[in-house]
C-alpha positions as CSV (number, residue, x, y, z in Angstrom):
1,X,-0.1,24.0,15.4
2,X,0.8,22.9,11.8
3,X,-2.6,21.0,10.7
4,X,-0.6,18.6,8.0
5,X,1.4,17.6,10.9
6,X,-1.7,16.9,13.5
7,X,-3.6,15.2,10.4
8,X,0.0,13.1,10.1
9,X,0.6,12.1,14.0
10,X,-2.9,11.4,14.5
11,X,-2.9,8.9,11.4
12,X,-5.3,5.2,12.1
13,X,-5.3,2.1,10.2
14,X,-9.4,2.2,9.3
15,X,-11.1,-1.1,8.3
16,X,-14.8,-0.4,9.0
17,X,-16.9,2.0,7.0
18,X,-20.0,4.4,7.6
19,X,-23.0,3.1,4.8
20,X,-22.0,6.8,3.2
21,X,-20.5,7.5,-0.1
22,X,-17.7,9.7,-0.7
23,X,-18.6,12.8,-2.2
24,X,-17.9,13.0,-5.8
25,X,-16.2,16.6,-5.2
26,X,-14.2,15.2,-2.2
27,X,-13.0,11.9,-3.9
28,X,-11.8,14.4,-7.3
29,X,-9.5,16.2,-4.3
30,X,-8.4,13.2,-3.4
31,X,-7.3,12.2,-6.8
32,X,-6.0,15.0,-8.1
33,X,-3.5,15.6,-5.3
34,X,-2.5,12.2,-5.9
35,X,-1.5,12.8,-9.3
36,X,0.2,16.0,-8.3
37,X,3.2,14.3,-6.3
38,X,7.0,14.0,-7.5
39,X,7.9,11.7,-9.7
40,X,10.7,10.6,-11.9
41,X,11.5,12.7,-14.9
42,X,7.8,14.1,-14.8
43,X,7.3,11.2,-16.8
44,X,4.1,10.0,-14.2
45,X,4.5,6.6,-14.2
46,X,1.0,5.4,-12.3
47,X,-1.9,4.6,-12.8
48,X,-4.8,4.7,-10.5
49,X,-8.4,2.8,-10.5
50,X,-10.9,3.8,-9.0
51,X,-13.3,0.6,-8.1
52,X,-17.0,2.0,-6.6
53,X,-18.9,-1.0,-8.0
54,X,-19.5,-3.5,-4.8
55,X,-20.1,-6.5,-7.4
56,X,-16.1,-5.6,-9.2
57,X,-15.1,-5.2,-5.2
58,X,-17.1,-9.0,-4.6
59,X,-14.8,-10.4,-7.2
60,X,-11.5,-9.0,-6.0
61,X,-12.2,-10.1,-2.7
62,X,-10.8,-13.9,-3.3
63,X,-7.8,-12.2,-3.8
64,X,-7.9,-10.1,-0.7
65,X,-8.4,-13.2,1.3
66,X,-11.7,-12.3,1.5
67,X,-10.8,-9.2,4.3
68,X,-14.3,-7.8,5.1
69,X,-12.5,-4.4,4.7
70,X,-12.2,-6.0,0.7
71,X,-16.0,-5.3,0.4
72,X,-17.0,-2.6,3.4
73,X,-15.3,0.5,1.7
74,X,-17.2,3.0,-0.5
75,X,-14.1,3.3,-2.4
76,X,-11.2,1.6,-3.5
77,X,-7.8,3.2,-5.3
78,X,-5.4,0.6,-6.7
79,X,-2.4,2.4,-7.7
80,X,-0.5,0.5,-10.4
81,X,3.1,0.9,-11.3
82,X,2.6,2.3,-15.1
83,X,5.0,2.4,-18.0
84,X,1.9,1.4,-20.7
85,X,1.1,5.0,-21.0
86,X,5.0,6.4,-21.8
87,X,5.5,3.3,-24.3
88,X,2.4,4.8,-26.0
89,X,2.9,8.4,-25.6
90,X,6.6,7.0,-27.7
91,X,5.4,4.6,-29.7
92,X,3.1,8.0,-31.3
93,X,6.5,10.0,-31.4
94,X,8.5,7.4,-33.4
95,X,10.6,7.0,-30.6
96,X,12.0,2.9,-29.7
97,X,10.6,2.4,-25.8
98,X,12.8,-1.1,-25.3
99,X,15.0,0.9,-23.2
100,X,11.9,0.5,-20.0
101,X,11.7,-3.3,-20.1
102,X,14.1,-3.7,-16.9
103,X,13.9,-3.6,-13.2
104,X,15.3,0.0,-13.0
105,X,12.0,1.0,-14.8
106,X,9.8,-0.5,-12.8
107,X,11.8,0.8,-9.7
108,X,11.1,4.5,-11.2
109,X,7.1,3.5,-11.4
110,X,6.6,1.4,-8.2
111,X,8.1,5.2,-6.4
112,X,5.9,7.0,-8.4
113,X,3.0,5.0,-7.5
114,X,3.7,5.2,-4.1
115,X,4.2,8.5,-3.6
116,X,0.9,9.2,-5.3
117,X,-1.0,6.6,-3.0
118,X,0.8,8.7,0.4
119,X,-0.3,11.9,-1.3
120,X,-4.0,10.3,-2.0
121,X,-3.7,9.2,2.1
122,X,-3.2,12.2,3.5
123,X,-5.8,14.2,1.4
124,X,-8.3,11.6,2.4
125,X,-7.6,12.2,6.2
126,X,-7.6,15.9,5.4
127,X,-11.6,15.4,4.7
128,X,-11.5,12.8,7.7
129,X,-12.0,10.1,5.3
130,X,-9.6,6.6,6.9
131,X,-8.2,3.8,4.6
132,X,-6.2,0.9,5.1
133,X,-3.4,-0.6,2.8
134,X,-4.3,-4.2,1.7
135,X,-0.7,-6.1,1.5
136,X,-2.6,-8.6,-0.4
137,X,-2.4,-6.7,-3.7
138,X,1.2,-7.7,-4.2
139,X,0.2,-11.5,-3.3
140,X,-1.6,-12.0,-6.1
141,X,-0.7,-9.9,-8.6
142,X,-2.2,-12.3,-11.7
143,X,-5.4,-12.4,-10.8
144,X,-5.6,-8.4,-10.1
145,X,-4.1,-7.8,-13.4
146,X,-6.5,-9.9,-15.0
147,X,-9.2,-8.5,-13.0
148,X,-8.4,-4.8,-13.8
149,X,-7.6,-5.4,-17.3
150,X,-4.1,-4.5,-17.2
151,X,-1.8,-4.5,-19.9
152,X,1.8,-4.7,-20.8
153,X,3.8,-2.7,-18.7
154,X,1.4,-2.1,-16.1
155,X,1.4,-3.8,-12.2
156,X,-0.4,-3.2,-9.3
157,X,1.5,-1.9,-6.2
158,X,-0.8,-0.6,-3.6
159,X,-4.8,-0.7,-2.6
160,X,-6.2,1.6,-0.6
161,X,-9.9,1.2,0.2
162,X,-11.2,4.6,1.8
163,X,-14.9,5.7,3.4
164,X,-15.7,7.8,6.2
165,X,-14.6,5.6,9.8
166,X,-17.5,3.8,11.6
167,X,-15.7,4.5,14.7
168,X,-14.3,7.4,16.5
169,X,-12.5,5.8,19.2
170,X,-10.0,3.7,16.8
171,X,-6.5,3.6,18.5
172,X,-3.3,4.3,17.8
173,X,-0.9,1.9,16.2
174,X,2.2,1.2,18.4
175,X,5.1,2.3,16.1
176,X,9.0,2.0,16.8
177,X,10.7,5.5,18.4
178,X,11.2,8.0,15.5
179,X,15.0,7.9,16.7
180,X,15.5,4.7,15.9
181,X,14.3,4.7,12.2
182,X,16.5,8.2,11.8
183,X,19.9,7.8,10.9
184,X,22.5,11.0,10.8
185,X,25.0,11.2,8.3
186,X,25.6,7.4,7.7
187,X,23.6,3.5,8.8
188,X,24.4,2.8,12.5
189,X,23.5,-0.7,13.3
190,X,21.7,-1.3,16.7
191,X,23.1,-2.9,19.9
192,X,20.9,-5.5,21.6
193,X,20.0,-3.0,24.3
194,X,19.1,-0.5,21.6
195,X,17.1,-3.5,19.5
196,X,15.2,-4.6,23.4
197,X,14.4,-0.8,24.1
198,X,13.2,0.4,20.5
199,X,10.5,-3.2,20.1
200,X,9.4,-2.9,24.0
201,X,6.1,-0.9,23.4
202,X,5.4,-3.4,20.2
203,X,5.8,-6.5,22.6
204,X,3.6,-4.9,25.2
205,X,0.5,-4.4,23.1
206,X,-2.3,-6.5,24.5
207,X,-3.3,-8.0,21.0
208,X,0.3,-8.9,20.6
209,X,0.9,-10.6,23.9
210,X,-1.9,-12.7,22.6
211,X,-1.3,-13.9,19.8
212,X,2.2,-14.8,21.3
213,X,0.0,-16.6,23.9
214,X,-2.5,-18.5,22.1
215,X,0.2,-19.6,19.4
216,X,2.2,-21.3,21.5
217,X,5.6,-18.8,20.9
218,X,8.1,-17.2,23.3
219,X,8.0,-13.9,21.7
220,X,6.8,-11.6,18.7
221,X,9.4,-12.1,16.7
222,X,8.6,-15.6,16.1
223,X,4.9,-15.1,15.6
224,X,5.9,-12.6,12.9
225,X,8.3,-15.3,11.4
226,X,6.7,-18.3,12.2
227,X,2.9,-17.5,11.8
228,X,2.6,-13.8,9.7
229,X,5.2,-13.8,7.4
230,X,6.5,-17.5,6.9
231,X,9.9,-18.1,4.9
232,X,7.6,-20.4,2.3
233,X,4.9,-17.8,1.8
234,X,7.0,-14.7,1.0
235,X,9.3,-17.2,-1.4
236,X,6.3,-18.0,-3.2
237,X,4.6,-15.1,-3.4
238,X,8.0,-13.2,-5.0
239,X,8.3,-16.4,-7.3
240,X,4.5,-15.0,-8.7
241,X,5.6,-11.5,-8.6
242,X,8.9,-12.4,-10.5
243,X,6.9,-14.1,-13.3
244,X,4.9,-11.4,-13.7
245,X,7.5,-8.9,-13.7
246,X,8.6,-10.8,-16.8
247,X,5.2,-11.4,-18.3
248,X,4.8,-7.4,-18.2
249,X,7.1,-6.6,-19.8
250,X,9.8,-5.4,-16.7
């Protein structure tokens, strides 16, 4: 058996934490394979920060909604979309650097950030280390920026708190078939049969036929619309992560 693939197929969503440090040696693996991923023009642009300090983590955590996992983690790795670094690096060459301050720039760094924090992921399950992504860093993009001492040029995209699992016996997530996120040659768009078959394990989670339940909706796709993800929320939150963009510099 190929052991990147077994560490890949067994991957779990981790949100409670041993009382155990990562290993200084272990967490330097973990960040150096993160920095060794692809990225555009080998120009690198992320940046990641390392946050051990449970007092820094106690003052994120408004931010986080106040998720336990905010606070529970030996370690957290925000991985920040990162132009601040080039600009320099051509501001010491005598070299203009207006030609970053657009979205296709920040496009370039938000891949190269996230390709770092997958790398980062699945050296940290390597050492049998679990993480969970926190959504929430992209909600509230102000405060992290002012919280992490940011500058110009420089956004959060990912946070990835990481410690050794507290449990052995955490399930699998339900995902969709592999089939129908693959797509040979060109898009095919999904009949209704295709759409019923592909979302039937998703519907049939227990935790998912409750919250259906106790929230008073016919099905998942309106607790997803209605509850998680509201219209008014995400067209807020992308007003805030707009203005920011601006504010950056992007």
């Amino acid at each position: 058996m190929n052991q990147v693939i077994d560490t890949l197929l067994a991957h779990r969503s981790i949100r409670e934490y041993k009382d155990q440090p990562i290993e200084e040696n272990v967490l330097q693996q973990i960040l150096k394979a993160a920095c060794n991923g692809s990225t555009m023009g080998g120009m690198q642009l992320f940046s990641i920060i390392v946050t051990k300090d449970k007092a820094m983590m106690e003052k994120m955590a408004p931010f986080h909604f106040n998720q336990p996992i905010a606070t529970n983690a030996p370690v957290i790795l925000t991985f920040c979309a990162d132009f601040h670094r080039f600009d320099r690096y051509c501001e010491c060459r005598g070299t203009a650097t207006d030609a970053y301050h657009n979205l296709q720039a920040y496009q370039w760094a938000v891949t190269d950030a996230l390709i770092a924090a997958q790398n980062a992921c699945v050296a940290a399950e390597s050492f049998g280390l679990g993480f969970c992504w926190l959504g929430t860093i992209t909600y509230n993009v102000p405060q992290f920026i002012e919280a992490l001492n940011l500058p110009e040029h420089v956004i959060p995209v990912a946070c990835i708190p990481m410690g050794y699992p507290a449990h052995s016996d955490t399930p699998l997530t339900t995902k969709l078939p592999y089939e129908t996120l693959v797509h040979e040659e060109t898009y095919r768009t999904y009949s209704d049969e295709e759409i019923n078959r592909a979302y039937a394990a998703m519907e049939a989670v227990p935790n998912n036929i409750n919250m259906v339940k106790d929230n008073g909706f016919e099905n998942l796709a309106q607790d997803y619309v209605l509850r998680r993800y509201k219209k008014e929320d995400n067209e807020y939150f992308s007003k805030v992560l707009r203005d920011c963009l601006d504010q950056q510099g992007f």
